[in-house]
N, CA, C, O and CB atoms as a CASP TS submission, in Angstrom:
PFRMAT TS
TARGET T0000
AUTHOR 0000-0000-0000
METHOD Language model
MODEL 1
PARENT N/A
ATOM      1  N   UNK     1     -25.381 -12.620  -4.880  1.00  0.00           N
ATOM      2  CA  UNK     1     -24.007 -12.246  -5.098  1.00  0.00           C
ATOM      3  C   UNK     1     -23.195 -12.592  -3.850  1.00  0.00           C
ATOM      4  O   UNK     1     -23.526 -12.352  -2.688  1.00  0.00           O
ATOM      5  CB  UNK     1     -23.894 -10.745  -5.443  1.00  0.00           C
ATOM      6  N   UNK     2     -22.197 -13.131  -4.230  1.00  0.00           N
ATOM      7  CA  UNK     2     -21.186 -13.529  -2.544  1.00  0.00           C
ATOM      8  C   UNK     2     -20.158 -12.275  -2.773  1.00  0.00           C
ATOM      9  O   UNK     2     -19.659 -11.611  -3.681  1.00  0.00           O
ATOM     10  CB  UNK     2     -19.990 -15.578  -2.440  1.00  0.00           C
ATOM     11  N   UNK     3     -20.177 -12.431  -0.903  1.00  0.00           N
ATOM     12  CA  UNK     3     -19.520 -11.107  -0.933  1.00  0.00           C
ATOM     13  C   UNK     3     -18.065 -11.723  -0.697  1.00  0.00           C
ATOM     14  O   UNK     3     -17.875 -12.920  -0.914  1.00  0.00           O
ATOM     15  CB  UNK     3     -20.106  -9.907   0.281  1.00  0.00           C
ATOM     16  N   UNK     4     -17.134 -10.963  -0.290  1.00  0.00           N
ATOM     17  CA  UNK     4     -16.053 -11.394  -0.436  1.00  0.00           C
ATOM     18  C   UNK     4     -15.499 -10.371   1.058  1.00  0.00           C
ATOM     19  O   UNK     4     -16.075  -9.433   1.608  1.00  0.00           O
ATOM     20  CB  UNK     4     -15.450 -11.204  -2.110  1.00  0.00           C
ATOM     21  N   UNK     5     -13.938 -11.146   1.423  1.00  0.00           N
ATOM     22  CA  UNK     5     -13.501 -10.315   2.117  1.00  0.00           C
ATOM     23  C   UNK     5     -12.673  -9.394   1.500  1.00  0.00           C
ATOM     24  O   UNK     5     -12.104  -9.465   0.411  1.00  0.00           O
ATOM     25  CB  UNK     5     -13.028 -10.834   3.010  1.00  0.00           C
ATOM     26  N   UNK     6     -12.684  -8.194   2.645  1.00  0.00           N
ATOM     27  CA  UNK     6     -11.802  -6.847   2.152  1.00  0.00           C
ATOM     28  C   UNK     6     -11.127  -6.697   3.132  1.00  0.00           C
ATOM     29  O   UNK     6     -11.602  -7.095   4.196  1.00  0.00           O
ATOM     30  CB  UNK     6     -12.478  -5.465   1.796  1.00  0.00           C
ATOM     31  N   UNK     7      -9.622  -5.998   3.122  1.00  0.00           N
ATOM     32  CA  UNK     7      -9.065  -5.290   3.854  1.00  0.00           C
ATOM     33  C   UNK     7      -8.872  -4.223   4.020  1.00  0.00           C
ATOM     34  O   UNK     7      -8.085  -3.964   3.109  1.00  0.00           O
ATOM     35  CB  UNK     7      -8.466  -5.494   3.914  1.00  0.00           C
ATOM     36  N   UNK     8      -9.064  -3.125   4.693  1.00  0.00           N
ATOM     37  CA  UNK     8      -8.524  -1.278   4.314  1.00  0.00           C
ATOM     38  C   UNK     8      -7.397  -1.206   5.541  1.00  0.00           C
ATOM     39  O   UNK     8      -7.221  -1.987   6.476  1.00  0.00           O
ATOM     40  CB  UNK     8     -10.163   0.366   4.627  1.00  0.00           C
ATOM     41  N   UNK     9      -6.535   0.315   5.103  1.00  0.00           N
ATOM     42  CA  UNK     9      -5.412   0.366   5.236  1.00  0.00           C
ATOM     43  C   UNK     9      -6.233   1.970   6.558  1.00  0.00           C
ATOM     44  O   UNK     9      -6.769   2.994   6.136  1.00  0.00           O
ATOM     45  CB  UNK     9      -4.246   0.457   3.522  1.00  0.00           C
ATOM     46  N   UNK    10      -6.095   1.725   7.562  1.00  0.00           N
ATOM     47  CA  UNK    10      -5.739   2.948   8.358  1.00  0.00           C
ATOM     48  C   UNK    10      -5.105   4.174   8.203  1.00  0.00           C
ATOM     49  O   UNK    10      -3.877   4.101   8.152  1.00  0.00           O
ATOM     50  CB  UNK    10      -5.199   2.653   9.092  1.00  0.00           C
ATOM     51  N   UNK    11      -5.606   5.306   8.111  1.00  0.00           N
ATOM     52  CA  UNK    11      -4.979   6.263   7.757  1.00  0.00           C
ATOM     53  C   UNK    11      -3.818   6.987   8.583  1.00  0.00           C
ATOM     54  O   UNK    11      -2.659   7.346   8.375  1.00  0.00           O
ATOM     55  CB  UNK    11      -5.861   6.956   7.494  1.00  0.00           C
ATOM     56  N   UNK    12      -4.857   7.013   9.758  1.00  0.00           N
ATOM     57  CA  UNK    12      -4.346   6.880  11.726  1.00  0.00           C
ATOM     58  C   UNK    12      -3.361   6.146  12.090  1.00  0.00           C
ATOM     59  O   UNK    12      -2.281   6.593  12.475  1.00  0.00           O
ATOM     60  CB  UNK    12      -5.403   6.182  12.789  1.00  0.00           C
ATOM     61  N   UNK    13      -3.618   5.101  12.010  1.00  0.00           N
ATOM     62  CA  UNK    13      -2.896   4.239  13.101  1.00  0.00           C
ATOM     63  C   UNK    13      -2.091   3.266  12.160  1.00  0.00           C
ATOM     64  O   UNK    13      -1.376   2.404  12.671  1.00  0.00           O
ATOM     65  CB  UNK    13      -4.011   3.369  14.235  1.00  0.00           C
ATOM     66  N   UNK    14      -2.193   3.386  10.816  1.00  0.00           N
ATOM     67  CA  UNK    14      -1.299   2.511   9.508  1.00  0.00           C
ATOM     68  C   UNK    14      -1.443   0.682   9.961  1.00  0.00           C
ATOM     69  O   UNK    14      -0.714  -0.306   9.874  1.00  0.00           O
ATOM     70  CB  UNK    14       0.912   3.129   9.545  1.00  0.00           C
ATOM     71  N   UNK    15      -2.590   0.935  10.379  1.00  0.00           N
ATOM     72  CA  UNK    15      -3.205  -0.576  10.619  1.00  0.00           C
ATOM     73  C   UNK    15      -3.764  -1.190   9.790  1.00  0.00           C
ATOM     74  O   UNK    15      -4.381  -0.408   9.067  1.00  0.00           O
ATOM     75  CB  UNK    15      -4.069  -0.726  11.476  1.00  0.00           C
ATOM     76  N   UNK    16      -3.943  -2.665   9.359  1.00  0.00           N
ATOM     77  CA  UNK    16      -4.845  -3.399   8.295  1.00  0.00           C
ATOM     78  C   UNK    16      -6.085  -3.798   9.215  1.00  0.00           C
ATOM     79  O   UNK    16      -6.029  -4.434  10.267  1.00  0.00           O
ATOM     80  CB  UNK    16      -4.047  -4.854   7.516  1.00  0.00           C
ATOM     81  N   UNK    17      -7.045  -3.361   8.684  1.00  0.00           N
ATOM     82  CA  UNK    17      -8.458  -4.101   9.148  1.00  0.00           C
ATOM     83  C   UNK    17      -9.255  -4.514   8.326  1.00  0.00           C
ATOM     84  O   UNK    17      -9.340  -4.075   7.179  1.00  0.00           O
ATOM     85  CB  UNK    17      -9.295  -3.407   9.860  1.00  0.00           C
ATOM     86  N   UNK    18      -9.853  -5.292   8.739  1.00  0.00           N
ATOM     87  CA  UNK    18     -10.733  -6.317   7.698  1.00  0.00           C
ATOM     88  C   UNK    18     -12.533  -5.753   7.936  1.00  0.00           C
ATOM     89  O   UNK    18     -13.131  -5.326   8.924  1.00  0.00           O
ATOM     90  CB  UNK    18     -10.459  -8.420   8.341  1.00  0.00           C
ATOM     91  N   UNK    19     -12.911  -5.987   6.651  1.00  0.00           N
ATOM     92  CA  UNK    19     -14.161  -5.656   6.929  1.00  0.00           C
ATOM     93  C   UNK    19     -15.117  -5.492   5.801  1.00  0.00           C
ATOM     94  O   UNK    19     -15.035  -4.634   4.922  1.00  0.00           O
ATOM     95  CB  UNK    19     -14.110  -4.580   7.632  1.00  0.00           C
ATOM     96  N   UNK    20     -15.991  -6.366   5.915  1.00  0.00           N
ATOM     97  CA  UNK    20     -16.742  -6.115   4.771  1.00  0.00           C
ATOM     98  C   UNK    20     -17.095  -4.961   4.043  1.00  0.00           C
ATOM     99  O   UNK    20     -17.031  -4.878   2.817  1.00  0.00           O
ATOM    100  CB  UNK    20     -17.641  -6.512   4.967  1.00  0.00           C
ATOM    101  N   UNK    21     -17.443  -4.130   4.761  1.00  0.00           N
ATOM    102  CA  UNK    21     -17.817  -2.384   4.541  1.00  0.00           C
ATOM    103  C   UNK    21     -16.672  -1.629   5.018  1.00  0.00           C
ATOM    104  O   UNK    21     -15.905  -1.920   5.936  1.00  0.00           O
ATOM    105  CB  UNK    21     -19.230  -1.759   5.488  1.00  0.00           C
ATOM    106  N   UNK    22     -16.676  -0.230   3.967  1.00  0.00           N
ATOM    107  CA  UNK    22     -15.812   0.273   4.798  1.00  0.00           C
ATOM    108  C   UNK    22     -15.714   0.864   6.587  1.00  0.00           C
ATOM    109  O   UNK    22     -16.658   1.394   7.173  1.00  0.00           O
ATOM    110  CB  UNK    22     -15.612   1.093   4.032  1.00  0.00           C
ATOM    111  N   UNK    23     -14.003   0.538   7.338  1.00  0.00           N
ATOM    112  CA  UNK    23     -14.244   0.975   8.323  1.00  0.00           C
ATOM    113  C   UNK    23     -15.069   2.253   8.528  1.00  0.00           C
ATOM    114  O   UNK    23     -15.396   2.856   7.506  1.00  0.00           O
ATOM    115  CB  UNK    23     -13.253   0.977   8.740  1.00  0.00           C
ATOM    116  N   UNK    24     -15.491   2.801   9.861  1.00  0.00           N
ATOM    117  CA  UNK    24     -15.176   4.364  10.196  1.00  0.00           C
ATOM    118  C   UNK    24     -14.077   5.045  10.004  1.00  0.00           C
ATOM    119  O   UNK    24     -13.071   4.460   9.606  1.00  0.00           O
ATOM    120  CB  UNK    24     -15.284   4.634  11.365  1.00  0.00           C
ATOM    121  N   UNK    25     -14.074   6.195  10.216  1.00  0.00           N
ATOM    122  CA  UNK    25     -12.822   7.068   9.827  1.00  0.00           C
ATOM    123  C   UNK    25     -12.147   6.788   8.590  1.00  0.00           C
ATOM    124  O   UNK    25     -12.695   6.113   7.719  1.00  0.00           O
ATOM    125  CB  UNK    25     -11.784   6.967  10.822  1.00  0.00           C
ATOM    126  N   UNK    26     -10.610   7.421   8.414  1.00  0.00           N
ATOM    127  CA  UNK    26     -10.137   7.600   7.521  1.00  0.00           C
ATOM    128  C   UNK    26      -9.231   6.231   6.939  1.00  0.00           C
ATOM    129  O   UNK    26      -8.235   5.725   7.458  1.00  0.00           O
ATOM    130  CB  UNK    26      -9.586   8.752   7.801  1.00  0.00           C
ATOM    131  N   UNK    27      -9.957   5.823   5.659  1.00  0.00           N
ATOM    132  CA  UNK    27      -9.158   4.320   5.454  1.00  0.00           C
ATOM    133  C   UNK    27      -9.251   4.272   3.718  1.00  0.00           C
ATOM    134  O   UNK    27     -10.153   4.733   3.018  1.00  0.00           O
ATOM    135  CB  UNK    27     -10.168   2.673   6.381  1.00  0.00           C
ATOM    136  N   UNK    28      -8.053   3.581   3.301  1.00  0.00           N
ATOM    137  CA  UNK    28      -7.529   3.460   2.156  1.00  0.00           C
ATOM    138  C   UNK    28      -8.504   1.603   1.748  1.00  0.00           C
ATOM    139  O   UNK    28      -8.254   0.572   2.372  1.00  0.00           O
ATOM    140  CB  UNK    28      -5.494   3.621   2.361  1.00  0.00           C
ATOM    141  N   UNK    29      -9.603   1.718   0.526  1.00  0.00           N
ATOM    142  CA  UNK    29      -9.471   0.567  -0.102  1.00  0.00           C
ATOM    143  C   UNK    29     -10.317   0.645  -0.612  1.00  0.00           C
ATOM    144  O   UNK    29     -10.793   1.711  -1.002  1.00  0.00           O
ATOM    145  CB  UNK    29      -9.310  -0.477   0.379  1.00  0.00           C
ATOM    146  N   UNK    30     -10.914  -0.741  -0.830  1.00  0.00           N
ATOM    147  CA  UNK    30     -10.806  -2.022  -0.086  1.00  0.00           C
ATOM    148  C   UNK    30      -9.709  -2.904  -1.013  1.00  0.00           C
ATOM    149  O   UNK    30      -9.793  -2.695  -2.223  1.00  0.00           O
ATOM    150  CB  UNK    30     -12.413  -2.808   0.075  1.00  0.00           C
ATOM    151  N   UNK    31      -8.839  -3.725  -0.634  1.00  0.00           N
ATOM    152  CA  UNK    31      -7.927  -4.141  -1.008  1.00  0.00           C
ATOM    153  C   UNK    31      -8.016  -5.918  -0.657  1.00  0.00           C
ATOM    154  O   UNK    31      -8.324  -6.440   0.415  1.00  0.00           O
ATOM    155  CB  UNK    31      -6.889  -3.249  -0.444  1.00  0.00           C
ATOM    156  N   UNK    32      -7.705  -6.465  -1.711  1.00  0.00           N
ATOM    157  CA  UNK    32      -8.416  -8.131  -1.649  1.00  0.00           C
ATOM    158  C   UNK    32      -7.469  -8.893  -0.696  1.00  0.00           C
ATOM    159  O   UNK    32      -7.913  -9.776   0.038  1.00  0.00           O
ATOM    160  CB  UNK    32      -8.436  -9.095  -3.365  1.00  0.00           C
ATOM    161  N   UNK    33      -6.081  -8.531  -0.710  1.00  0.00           N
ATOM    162  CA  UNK    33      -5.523  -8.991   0.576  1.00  0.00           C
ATOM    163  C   UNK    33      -4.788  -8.091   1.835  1.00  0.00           C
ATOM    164  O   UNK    33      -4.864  -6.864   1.769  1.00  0.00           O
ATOM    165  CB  UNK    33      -4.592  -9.882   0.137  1.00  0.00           C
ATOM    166  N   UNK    34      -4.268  -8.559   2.669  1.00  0.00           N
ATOM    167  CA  UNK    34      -3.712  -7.995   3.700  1.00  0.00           C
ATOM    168  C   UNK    34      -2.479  -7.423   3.484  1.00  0.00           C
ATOM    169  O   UNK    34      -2.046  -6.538   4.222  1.00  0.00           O
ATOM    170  CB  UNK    34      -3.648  -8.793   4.622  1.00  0.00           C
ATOM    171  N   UNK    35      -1.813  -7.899   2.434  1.00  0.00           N
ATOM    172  CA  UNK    35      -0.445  -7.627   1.521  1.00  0.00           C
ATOM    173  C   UNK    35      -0.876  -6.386   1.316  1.00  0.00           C
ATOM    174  O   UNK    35      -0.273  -5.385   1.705  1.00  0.00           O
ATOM    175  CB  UNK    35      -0.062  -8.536   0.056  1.00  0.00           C
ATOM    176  N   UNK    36      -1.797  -6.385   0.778  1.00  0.00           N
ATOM    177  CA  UNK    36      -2.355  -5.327  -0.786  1.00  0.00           C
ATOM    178  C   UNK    36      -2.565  -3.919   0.152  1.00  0.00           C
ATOM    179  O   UNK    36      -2.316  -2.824  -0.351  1.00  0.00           O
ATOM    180  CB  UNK    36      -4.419  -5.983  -1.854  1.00  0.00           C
ATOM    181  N   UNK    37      -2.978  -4.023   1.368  1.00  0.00           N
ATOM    182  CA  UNK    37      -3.634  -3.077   1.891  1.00  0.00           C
ATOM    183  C   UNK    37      -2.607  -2.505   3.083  1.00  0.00           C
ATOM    184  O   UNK    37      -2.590  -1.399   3.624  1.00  0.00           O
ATOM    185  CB  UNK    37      -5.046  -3.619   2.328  1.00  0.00           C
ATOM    186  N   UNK    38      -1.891  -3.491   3.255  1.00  0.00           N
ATOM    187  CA  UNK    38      -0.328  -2.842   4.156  1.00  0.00           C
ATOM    188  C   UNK    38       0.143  -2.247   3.165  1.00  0.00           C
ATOM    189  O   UNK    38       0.400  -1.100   3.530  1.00  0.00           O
ATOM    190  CB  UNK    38       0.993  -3.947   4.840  1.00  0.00           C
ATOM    191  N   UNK    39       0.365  -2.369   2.249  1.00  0.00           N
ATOM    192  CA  UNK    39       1.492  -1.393   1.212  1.00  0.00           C
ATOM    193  C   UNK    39       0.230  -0.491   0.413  1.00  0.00           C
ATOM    194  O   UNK    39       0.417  -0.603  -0.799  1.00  0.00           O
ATOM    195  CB  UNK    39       2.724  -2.613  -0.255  1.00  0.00           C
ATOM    196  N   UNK    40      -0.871   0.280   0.676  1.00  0.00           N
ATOM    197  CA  UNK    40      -1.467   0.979   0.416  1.00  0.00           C
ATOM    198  C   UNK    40      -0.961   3.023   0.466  1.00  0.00           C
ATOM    199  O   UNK    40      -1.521   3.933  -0.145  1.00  0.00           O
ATOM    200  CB  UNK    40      -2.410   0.331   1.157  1.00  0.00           C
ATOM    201  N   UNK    41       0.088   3.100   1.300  1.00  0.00           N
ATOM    202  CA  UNK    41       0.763   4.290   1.126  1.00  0.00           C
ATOM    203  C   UNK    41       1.498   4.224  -0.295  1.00  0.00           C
ATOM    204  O   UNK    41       1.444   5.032  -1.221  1.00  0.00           O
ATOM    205  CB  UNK    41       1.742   4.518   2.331  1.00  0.00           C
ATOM    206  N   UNK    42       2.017   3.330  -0.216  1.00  0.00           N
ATOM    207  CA  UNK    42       3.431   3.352  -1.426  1.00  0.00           C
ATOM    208  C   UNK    42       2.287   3.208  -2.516  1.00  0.00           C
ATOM    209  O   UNK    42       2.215   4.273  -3.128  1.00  0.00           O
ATOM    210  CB  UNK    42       4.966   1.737  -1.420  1.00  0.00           C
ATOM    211  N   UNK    43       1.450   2.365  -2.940  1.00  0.00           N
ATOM    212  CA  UNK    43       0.455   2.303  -3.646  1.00  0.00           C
ATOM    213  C   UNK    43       0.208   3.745  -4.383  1.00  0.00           C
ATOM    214  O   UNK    43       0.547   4.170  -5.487  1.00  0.00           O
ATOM    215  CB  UNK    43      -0.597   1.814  -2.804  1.00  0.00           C
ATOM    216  N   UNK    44      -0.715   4.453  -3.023  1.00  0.00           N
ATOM    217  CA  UNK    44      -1.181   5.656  -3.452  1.00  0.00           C
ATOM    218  C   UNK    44      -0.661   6.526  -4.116  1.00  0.00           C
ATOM    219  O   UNK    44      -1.188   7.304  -4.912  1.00  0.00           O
ATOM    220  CB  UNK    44      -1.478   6.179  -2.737  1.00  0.00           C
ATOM    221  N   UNK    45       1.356   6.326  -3.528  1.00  0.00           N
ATOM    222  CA  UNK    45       1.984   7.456  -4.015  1.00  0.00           C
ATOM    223  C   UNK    45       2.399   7.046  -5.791  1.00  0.00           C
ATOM    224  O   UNK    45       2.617   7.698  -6.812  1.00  0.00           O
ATOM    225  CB  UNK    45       3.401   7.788  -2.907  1.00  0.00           C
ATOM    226  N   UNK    46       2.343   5.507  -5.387  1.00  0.00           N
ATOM    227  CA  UNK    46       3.100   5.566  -7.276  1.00  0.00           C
ATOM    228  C   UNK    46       2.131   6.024  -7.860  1.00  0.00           C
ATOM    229  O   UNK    46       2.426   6.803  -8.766  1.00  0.00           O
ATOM    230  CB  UNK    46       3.571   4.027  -8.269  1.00  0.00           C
ATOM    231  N   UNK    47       0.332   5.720  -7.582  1.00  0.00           N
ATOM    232  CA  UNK    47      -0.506   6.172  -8.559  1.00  0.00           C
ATOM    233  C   UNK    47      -0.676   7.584  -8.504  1.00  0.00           C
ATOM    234  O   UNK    47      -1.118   8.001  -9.574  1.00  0.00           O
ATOM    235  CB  UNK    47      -1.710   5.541  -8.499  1.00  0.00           C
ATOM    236  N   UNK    48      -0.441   8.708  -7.435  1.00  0.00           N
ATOM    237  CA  UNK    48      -0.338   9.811  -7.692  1.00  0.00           C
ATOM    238  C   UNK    48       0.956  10.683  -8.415  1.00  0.00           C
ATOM    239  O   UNK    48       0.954  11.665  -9.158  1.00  0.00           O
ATOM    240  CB  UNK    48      -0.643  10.116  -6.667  1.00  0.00           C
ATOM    241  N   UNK    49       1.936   9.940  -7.901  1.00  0.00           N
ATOM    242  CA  UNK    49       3.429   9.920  -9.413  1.00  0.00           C
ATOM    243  C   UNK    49       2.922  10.098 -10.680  1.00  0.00           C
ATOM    244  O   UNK    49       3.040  11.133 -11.335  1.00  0.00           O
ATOM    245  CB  UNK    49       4.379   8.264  -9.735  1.00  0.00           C
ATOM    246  N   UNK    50       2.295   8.983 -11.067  1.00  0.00           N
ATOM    247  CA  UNK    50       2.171   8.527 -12.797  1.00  0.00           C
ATOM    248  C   UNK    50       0.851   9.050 -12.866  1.00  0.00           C
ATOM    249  O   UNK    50       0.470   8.425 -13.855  1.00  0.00           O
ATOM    250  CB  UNK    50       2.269   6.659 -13.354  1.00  0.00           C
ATOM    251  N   UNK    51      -0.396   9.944 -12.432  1.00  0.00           N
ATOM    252  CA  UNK    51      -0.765  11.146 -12.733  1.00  0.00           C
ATOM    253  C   UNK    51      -0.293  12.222 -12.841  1.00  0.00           C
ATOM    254  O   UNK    51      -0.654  12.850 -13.837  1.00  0.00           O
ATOM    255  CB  UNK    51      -1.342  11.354 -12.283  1.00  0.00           C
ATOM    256  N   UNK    52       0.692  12.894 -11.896  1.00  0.00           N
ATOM    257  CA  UNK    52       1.372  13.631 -11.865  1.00  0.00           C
ATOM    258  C   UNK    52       2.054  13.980 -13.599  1.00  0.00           C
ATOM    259  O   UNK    52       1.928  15.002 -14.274  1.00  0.00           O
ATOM    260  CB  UNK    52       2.141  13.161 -10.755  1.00  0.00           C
ATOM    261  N   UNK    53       2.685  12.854 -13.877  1.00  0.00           N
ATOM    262  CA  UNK    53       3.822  12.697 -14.705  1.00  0.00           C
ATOM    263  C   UNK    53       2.689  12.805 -16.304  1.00  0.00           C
ATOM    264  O   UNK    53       3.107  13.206 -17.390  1.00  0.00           O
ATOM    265  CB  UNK    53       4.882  10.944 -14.279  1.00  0.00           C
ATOM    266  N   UNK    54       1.461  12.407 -16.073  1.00  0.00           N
ATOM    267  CA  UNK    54       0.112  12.087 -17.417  1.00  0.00           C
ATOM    268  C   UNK    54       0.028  13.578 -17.788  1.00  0.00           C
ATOM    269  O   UNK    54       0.243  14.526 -17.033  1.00  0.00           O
ATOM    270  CB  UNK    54      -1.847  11.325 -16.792  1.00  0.00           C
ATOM    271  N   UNK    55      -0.330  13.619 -19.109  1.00  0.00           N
ATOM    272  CA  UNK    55      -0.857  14.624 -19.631  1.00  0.00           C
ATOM    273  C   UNK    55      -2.879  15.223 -19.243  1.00  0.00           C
ATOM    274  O   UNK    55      -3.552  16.152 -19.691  1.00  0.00           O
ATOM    275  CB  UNK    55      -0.471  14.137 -21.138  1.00  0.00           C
ATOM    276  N   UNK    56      -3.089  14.440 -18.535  1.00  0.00           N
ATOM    277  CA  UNK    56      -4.398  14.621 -17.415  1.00  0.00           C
ATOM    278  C   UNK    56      -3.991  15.329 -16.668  1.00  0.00           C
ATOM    279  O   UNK    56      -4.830  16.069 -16.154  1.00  0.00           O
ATOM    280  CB  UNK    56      -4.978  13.506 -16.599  1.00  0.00           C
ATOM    281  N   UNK    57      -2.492  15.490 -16.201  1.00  0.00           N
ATOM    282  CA  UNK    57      -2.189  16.180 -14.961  1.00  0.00           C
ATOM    283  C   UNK    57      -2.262  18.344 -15.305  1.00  0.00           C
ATOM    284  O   UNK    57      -2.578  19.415 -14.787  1.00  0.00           O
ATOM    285  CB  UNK    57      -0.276  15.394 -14.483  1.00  0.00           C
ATOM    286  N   UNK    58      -1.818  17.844 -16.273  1.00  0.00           N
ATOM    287  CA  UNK    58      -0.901  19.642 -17.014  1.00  0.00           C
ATOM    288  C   UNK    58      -1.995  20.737 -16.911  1.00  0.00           C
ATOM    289  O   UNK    58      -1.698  21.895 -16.616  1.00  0.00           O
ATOM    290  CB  UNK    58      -0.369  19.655 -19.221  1.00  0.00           C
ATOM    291  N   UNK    59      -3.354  20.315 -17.177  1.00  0.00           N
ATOM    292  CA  UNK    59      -4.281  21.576 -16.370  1.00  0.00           C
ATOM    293  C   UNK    59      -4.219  22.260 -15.339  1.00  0.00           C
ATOM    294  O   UNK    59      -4.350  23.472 -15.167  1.00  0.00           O
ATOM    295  CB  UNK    59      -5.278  21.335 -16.054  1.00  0.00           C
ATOM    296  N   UNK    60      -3.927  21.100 -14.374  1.00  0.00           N
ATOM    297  CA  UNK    60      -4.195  21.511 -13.090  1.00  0.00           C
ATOM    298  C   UNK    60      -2.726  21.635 -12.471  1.00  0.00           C
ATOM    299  O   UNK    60      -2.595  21.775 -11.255  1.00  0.00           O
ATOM    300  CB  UNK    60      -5.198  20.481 -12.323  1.00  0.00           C
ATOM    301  N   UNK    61      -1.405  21.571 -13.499  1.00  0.00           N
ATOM    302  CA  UNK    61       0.014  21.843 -12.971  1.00  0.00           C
ATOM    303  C   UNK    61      -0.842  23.403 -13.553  1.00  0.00           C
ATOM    304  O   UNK    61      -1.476  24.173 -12.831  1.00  0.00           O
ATOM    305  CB  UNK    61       1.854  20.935 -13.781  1.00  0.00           C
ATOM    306  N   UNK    62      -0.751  23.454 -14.140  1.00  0.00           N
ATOM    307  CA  UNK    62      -0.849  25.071 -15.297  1.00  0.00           C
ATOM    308  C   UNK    62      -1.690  26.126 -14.129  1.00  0.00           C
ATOM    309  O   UNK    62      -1.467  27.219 -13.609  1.00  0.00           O
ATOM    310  CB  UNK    62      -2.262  24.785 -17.316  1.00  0.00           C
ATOM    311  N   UNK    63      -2.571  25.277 -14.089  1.00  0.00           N
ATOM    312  CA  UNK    63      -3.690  26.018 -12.987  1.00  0.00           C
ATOM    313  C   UNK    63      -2.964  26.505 -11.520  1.00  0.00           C
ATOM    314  O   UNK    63      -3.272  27.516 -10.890  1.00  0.00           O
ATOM    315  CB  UNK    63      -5.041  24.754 -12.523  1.00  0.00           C
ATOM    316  N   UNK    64      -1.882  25.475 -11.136  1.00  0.00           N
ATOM    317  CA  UNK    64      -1.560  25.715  -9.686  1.00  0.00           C
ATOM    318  C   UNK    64      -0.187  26.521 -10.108  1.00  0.00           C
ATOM    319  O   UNK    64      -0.089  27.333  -9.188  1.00  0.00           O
ATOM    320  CB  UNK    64      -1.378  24.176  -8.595  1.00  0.00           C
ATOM    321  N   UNK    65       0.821  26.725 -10.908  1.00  0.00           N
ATOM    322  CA  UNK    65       1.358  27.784 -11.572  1.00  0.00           C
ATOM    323  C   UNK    65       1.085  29.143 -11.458  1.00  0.00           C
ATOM    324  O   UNK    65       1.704  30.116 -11.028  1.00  0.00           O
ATOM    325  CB  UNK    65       1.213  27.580 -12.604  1.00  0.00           C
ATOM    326  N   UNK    66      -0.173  28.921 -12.035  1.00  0.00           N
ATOM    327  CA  UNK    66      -0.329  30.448 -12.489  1.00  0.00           C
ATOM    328  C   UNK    66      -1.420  31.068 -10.972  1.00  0.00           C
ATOM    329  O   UNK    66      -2.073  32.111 -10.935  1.00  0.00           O
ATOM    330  CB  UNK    66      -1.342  30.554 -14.481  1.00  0.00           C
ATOM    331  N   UNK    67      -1.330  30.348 -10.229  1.00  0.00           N
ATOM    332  CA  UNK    67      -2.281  30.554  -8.168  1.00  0.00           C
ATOM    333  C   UNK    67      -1.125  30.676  -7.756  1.00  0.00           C
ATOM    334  O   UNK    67      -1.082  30.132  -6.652  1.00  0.00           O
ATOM    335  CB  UNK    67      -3.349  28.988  -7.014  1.00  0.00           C
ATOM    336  N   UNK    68      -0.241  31.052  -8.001  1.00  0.00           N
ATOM    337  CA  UNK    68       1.307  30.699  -7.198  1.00  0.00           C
ATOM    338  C   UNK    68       1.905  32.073  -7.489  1.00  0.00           C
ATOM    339  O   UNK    68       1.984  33.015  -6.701  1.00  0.00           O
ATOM    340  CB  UNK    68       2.445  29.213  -7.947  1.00  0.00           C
ATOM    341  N   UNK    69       2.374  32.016  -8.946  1.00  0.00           N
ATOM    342  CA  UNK    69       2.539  33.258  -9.266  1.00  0.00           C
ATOM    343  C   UNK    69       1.656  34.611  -8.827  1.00  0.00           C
ATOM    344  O   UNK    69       2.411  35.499  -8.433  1.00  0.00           O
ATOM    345  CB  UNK    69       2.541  33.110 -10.453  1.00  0.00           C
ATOM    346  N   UNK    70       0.474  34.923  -8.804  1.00  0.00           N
ATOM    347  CA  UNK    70       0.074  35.782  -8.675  1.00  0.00           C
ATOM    348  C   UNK    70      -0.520  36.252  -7.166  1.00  0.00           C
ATOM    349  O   UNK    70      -1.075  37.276  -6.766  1.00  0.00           O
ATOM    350  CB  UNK    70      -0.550  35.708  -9.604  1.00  0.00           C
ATOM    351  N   UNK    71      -0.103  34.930  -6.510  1.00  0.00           N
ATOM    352  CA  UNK    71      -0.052  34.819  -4.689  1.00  0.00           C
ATOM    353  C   UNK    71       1.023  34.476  -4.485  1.00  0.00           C
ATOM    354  O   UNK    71       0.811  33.269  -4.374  1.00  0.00           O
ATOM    355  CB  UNK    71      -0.955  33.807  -3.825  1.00  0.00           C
ATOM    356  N   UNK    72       2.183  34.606  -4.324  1.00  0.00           N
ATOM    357  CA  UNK    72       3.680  34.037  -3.913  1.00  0.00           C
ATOM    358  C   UNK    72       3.599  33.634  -2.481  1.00  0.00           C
ATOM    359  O   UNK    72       4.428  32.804  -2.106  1.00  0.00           O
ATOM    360  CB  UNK    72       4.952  35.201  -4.076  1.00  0.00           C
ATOM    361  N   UNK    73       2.632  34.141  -1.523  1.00  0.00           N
ATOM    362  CA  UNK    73       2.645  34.137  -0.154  1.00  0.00           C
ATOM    363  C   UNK    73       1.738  32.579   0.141  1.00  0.00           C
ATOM    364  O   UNK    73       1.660  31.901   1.166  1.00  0.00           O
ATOM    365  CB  UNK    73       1.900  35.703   0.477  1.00  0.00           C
ATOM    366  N   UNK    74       1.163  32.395  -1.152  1.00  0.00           N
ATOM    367  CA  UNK    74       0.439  30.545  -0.418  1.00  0.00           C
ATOM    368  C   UNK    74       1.156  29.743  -0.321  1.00  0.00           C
ATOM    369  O   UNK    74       0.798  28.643   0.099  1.00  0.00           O
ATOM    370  CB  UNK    74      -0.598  29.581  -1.164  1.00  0.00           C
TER
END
């Protein structure tokens, strides 16, 4: 199997690094280009948006609702 290159996105330092495996520490990917993996914040957030917005989401809105209500202080 050929491997291919990857890029991940720094969590730290919002750096692109390349690397076959993932880095150490905290890193977003692997992402097939350097494009792909610089815009890995905005990425994350649209795909956590359009869960948010899914009917996958409404358990766990319902769930954090009703932890809210009955703790007002978290």
């Amino acid at each position: 199997m050929k491997r291919t290159e990857a890029y991940w996105y720094d969590v730290a330092s919002g750096a692109v690094e390349r690397a076959e495996e993932r880095p150490e520490g905290a890193s977003l990917g692997p992402f097939a280009t350097a494009e792909e993996a610089a815009e890995a914040p905005e990425t994350l957030l649209a795909h956590a948006r359009a869960w948010l917005d899914s009917d996958a989401a409404q358990p766990y809105m319902d769930e954090a609702r009703s932890a809210a209500e009955e703790d007002p202080e978290s």
